[in-house]
N, C-alpha and C positions, 0 to 999 in steps of 0.2 A: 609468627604462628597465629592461625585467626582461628582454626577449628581444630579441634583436639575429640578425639572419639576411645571411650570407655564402655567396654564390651563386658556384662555383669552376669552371674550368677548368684547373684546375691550373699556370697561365701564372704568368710571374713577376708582373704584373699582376694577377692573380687573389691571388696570394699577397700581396700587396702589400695588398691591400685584408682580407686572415683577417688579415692582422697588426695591421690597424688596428682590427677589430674584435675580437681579442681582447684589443688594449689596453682600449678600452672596454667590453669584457664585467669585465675582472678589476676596472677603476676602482670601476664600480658594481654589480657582483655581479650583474652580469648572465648567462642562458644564452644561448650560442651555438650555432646549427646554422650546420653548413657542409654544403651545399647542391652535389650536382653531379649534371646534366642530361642525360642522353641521349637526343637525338634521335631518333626514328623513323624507320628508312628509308622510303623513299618506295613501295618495294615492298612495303613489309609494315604499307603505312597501315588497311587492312581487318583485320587482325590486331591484337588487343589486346595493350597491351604485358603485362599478366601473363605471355602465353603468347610473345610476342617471347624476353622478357628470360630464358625456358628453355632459345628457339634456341640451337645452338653459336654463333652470333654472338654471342646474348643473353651468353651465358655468358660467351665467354669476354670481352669488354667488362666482365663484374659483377665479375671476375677481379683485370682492370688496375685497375678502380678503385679494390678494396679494397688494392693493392699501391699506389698513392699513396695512399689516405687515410695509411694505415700509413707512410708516410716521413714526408707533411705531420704525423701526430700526434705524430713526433720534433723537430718546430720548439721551440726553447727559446721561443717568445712563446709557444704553447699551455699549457704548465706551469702547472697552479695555474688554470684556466679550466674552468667545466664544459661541456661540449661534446658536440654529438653531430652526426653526420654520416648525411646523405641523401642518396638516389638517388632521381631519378624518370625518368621517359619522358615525354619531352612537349618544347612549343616553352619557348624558359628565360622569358619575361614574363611568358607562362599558366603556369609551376610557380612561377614565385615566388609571383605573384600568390594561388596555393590554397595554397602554403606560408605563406604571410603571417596572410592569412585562421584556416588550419587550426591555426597556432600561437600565433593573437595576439601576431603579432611588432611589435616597436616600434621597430627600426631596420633600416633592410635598408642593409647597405656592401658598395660593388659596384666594382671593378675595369672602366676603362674603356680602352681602345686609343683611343679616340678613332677617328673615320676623317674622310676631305675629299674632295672632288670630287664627281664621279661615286657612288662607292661610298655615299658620306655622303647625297645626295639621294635615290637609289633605295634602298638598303636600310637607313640609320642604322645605329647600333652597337646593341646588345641592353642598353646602361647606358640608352638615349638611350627604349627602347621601356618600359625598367619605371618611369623617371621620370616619361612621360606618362599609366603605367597606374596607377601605384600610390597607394593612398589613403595611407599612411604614409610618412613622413621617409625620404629616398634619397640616400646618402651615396658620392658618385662616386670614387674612388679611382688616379692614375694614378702617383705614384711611392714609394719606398718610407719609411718615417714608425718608425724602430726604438722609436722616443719621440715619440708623438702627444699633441703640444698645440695650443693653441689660444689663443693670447694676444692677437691682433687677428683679428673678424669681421667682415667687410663683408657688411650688407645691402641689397641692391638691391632697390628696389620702385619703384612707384610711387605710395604711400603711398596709394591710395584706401581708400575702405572694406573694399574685399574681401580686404585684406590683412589685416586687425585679427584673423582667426579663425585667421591660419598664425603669427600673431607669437610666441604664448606658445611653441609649441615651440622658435623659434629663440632663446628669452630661457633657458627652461630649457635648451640645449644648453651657452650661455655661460656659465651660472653653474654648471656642472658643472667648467668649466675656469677660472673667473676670470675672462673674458675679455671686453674693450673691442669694443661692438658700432660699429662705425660703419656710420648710416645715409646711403645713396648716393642719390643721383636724379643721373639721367644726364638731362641736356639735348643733343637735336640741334638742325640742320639743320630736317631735315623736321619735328620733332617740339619747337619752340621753347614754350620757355615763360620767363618774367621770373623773373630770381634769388629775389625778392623773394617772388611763387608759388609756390616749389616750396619755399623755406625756412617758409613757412607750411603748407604742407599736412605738412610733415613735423614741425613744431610740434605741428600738432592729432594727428597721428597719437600724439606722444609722449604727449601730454596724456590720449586713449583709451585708450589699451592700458597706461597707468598705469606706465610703464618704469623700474624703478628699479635697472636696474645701468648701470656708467661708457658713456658711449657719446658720440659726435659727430656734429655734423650737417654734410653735405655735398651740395653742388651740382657737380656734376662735366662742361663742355663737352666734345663730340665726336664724331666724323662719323657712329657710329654708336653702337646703346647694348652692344651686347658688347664693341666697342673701349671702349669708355668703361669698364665693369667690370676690364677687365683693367688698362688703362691706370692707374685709382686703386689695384685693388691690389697693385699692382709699387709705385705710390709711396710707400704706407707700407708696404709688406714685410709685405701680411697673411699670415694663415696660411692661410682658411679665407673661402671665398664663401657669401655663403645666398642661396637666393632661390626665390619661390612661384612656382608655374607651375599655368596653366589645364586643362593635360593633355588638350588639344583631337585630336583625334583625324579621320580622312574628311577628308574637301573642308576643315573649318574648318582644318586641320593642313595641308594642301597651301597654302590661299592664304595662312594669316597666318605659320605654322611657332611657331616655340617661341625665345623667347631663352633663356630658362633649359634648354634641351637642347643650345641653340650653344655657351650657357659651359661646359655640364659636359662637352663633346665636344671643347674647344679649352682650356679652363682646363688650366695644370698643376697648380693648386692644388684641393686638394680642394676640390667641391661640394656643399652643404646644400638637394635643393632638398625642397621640400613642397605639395604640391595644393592651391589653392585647394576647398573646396567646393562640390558642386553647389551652385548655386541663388544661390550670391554674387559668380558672375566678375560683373566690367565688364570688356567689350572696347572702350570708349573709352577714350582721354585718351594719355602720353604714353609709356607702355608698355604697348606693345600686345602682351603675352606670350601 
């Protein structure tokens, strides 16, 4: 991990997830940009933001925000971090997404509010939109972590092939901290398969991706598969969820949606998730993310 990108609103939330990342910038010598977004008003969509961000609005906005960076840069977790702080103009998925890109970033940790109902169906949260967009590891952030470890990881998958290309990242994230991967498969209802099944594919999965730090293997019943993720990792008191997501997007995102965007929207526990690749989803079998 050499660059790690924190995308801010200056919300305790937001700060919650610079803390988390400057843990992990100082761990591994890594740099950090922290990232904050201003919106375009809608009025001045025809006007570029170079020439926006000169308006008296522009200004005085470029104003306030170097008046938080400069308090956020008084945070004792930034100490001893090298760091550098951005502004852009634009929607925050589309800047992360060209920040990402622009600085070959390798972790983006992002502050989520989480939202429900209504609000959650029509507009999702902006943690829920860079998850689906992002080619790179998206580390969802909603409480505050003064000492971020990671001693128990649950992965949930459902251990087909298409998962074997997202694994390494989520092996090198645990052997950065130590820590006990335990692999999940979540058995429904709708979605039934024999203990006996899913303890085999999660065998071969070990045996392919060649696993060699502490980890367990689990079968997990329950009415649905995000209750079922939450549900196991409340029972062994993990620290830390992973999980690959297809980042389906249009009609495919309207009719199937995303479980890995329900857990990092509803999980308290930080979320790991990671894109599957073009060209290797499978939308059969018994996670249909």
């Amino acid at each position: 991990m050499g660059v790690i990108l924190v995308p801010t609103d200056f919300s305790a939330c937001a700060n919650y997830a610079t803390e988390v990342g400057a843990s992990l910038a100082r761990d591994s010598g890594s740099k950090l940009y922290i990232m904050h977004i201003i919106n375009l008003p809608t009025y001045e969509s025809s006007t570029s933001s170079e020439k926006w961000h000169n308006t008296a609005e522009g200004l005085f906005l470029g104003k306030l925000v170097q008046k938080k960076f400069a308090a956020l840069r008084e945070q004792p977790y930034l100490q001893d971090v090298e760091i550098e702080e951005v502004v852009k103009y634009n929607s925050v998925y589309e800047s992360v997404s060209e920040m990402a890109k622009e600085k070959n970033v390798d972790m983006i940790v992002m502050g989520s509010h989480g939202v429900s109902g209504a609000e959650e169906y029509f507009i999702g949260s902006n943690a829920e939109r860079v998850i689906r967009t992002s080619e790179i590891p998206v580390l969802t952030i909603k409480n505050r972590y003064p000492d971020f470890k990671v001693k128990d990881l649950v992965f949930a998958s459902n251990f087909f092939e298409e998962s074997y290309a997202v694994f390494s990242s989520i092996v090198e994230f645990a052997k950065a901290f130590n820590a006990r991967i335990h692999l999940l498969k979540v058995v429904t209802p709708n979605y039934f398969e024999t203990t006996r099944y899913s303890i085999k594919l999660i065998e071969d999965f070990i045996t392919a991706t060649k696993l060699d730090v502490d980890h367990t293997i689990n079968v997990f019943n329950d009415d649905k598969i995000e209750n079922g993720i939450h549900h196991f990792a409340e029972e062994i008191d993990a620290d830390l969820i992973a999980m690959e997501t297809h980042g389906r997007s249009g009609i495919k995102h309207m009719l199937w949606g995303s479980i890995t965007e329900g857990v990092a929207n509803h999980a308290k526990l930080p979320v790991l998730s990671i894109r599957i690749p073009k060209g290797a989803e499978n939308t059969s079998g018994i996670f249909p993310d």
